[in-house]
N, C-alpha and C positions, 0 to 999 in steps of 0.2 A: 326816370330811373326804374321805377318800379315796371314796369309793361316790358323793358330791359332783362328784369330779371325773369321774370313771368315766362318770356323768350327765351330764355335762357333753360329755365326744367323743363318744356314743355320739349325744347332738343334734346336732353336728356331721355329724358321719358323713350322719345323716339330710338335714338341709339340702343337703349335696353333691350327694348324690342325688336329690334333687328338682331342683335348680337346673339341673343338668347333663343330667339327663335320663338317669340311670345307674341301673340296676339290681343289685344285687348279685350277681343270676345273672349278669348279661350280661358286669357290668363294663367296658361301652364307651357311645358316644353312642347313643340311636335315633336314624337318620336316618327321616326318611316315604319316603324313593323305596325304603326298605327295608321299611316298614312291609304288612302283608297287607291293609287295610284301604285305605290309601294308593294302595299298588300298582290294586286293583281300580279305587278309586274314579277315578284318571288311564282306567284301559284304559275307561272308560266313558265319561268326557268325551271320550274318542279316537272311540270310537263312535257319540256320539248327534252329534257335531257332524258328520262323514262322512254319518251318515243326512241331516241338515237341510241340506248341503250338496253333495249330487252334484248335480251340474249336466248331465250327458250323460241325453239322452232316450232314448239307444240304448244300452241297458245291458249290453247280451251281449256284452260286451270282455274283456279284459285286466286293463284297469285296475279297473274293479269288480268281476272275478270275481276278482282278489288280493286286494282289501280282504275278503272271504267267505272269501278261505284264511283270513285272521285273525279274523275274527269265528267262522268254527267251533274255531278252537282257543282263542278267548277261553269259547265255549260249554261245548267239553270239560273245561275247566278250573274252571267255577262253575255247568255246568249249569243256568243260569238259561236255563228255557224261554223266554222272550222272545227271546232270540239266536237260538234255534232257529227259531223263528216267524219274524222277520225272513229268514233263509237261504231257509227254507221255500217263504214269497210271492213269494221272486225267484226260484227255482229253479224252481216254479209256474207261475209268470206265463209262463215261456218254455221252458215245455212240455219243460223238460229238454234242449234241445237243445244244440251245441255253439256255439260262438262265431261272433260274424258276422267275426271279422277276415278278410281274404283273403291281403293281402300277406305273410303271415307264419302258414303252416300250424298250426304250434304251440300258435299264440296260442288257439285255437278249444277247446283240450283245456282251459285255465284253470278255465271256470266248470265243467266236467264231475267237476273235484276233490271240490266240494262238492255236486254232486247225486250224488255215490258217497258222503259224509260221510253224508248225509241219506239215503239207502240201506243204510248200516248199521247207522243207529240206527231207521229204518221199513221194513226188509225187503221194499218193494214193488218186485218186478221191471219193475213200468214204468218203473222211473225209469230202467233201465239202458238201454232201448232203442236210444237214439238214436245214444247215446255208443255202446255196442258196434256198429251197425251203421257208425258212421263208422272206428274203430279198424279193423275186419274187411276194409274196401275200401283202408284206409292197410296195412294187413299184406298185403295179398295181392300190392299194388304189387312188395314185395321190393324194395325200389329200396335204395340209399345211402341213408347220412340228408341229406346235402346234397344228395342228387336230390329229396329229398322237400321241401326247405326247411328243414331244419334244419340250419341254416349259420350259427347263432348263438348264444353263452351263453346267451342269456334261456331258451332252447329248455328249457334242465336242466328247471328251475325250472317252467315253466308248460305243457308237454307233457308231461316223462317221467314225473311221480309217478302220474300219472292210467291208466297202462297197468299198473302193477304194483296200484294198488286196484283194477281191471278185473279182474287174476287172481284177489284175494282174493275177487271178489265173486262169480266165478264158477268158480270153478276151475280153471280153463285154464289151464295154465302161455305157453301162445303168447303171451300180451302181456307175460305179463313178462318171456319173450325177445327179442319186439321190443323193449322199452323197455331190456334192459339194452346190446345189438348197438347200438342207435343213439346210447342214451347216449355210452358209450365212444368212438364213429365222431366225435363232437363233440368230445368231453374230450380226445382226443388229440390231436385236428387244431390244437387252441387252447389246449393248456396249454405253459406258460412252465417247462420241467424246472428252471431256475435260479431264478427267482422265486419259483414254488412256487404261481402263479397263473394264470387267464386270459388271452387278449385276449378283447376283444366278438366278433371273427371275423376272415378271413383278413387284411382289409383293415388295420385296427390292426396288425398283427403288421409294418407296412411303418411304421408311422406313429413318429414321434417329437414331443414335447412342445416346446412353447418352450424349453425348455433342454435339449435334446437329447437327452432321459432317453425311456424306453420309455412305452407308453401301455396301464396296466393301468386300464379304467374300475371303480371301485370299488361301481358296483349292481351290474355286471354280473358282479364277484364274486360280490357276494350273489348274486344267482338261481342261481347257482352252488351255493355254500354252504349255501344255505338250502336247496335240493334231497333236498341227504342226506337229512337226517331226515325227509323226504316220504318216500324211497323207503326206507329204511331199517325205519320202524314197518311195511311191509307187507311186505316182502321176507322169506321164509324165514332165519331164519338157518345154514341149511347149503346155503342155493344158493350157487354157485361166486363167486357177483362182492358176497356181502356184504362180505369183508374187501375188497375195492380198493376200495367204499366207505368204508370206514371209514376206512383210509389215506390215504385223500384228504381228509377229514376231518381229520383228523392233521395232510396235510400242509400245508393253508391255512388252519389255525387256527396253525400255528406260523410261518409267515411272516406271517400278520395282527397276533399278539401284536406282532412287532417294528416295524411299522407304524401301531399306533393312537400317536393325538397324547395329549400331556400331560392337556387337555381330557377324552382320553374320545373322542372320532372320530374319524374313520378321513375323509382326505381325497377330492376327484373322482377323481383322480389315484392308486393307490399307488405307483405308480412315479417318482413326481413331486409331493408334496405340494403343493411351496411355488410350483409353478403355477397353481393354485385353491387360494389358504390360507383358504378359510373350511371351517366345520363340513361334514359331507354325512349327512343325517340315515336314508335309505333303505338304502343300504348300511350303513351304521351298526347300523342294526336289526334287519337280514338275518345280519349277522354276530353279535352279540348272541344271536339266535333259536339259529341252528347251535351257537355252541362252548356256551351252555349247554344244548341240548338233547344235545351230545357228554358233558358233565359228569354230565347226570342218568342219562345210558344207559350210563357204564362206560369208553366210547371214549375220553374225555379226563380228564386229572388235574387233582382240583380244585383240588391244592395250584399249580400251574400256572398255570391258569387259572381261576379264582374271582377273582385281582383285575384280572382282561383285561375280565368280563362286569362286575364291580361298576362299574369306572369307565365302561364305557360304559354300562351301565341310567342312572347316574344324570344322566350329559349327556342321555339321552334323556327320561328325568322330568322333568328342567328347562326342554327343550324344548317341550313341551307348552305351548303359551299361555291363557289364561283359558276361550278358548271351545272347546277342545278341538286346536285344529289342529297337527299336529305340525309345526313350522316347517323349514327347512334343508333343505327335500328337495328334490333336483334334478327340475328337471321333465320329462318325456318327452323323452329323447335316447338316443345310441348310443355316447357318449362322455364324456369329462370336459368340464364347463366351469363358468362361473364359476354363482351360487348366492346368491339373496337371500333375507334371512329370512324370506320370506313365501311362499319359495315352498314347495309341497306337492303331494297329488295322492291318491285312494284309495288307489293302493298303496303309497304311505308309509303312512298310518295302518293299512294291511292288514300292513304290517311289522312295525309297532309294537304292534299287538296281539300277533303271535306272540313276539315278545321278550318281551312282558309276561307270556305264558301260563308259558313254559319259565322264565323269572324267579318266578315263582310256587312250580312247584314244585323249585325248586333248593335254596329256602330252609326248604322244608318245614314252612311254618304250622303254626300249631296252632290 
């Protein structure tokens, strides 16, 4: 009777487990925005719909040479030569040069990111050409960085990581002294010491929200944010200005932690959520990417921050719509404003890819 019963929970037991989706290892629920299979299978739908969907003829921007920040790091992460290949034909096609933007200096180093990505996994020195002879006439200037046009957040993010893989590539320490001199030049002029945040640039720093509260645009954190770990993976770690990165690091993941919504996002607004109270999915992702690539390198404590990045992965998993498009992302601006579900843009999904890579290895598949 007894070994009858025994027989008896031990089926139990079992049924639990199946039903609930519980492992005995795990002892918790699987969720899929947790899952490695999961996880890719999204970063993928994020990507082929981006492909089937750019619409700009003139591709040598901003906006598309971000979406290829995230498709290289979606690459590095599953090495599936296909990624590579796609990077490759755009990088290609346009002879490696730097960007057509004008009004905004910066913007032009973007796509240069990944034709130095694609220069250290094919070793051909032409690819460096272009970019180093434009870098060489931007350094010789000497100028400020606001002389030079860089007189904005986004600047971190889409000029300066491209001057410190310039040095890795060639050895010259000179760009990675200009990139770290102007970095800073920016970072100080526009960081909020109370906040523990950005403005977008001087102009913001005047600006107040409908409710009278400060005006922190929350992408233009991220470009911020997200910056680190660009310059951070190429930067020596005993050149002089790793730890002020790192501490910045530090110090905008710890005022972002008290800033994300119950949801899982991070508003237009951080200084003003409930100005634009909907989702903002670009920022979101940008921030996502940084504090877990902070968790995987040492910088940040995961005990701390592990359930900062879980709840926002999985508002961004959920965002994801059928056909790939990552929904909630503010469209090309310079500030917060309001945000409908449809809107998007490549560098949202060039966002969301990189959250998805360092999401990846936080979790450390098996």
């Amino acid at each position: 009777m007894k070994a009858t019963v025994t027989q008896y929970i031990i089926v139990l037991f079992i049924i639990a487990f199946l039903v609930l989706g519980l492992s005995p290892a795990q002892g918790q629920i699987i969720q899929p925005e947790f899952e490695r299979d999961s996880i890719i299978s999204v970063m993928y739908r994020v990507s082929n719909y981006q492909n089937s969907n750019s619409w700009m003829n003139i591709d040598r921007n901003w906006k598309r040479a971000t979406f290829y920040t995230g498709l290289m790091a979606f690459y590095n992460v599953t090495q599936d030569k296909k990624l590579l290949t796609k990077a490759e034909y755009w990088a290609g096609k346009h002879g490696y040069r730097v960007g057509t933007d004008w009004f905004f200096p910066p913007n032009k180093l973007t796509c240069t990111q990944t034709y130095l990505e694609i220069y250290f996994i094919k070793k051909n020195k032409a690819i460096l050409v272009n970019t180093k002879e434009y870098m060489d006439l931007e350094i010789a200037e000497n100028k400020n960085a606001f002389a030079q046009g860089w007189d904005y957040i986004d600047a971190l993010y889409v000029g300066a990581p491209a001057y410190a893989m310039m040095s890795k590539a060639t050895s010259d320490n000179k760009y990675m002294d200009y990139m770290n001199r102007t970095f800073w030049e920016v970072a100080d002029s526009l960081w909020d010491k109370n906040e523990k945040l950005f403005y977008r640039d001087l102009k913001a720093k005047k600006l107040k929200s409908r409710n009278g509260k400060k005006v922190l645009w929350s992408r233009g954190n991220g470009w911020a944010i997200a910056s680190i770990p660009r310059i951070l993976q190429y930067l020596p770690r005993d050149n002089e200005y790793y730890t002020r990165y790192s501490e910045l690091l530090i110090s905008m993941s710890s005022s972002l932690a008290k800033r994300q919504g119950e949801d899982g996002f991070w508003r237009s607004n951080l200084a003003d959520p409930g100005e634009f109270p909907m989702p903002e999915s670009s920022g979101t992702a940008f921030f996502t990417y940084a504090i877990a690539w902070g968790i995987n390198n040492g910088i940040l404590t995961r005990e701390q921050y592990l359930p900062v990045v879980e709840k926002a992965w999985k508002a961004l998993y959920h965002d994801v719509d059928e056909d790939g498009k990552v929904c909630w992302g503010q469209t090309v601006n310079h500030k917060p404003a309001a945000i409908r579900k449809d809107d998007s843009g490549e560098y949202v999904s060039g966002a969301f890819l990189l959250a998805g890579s360092e999401i990846l290895k936080l979790f450390k598949f098996k």
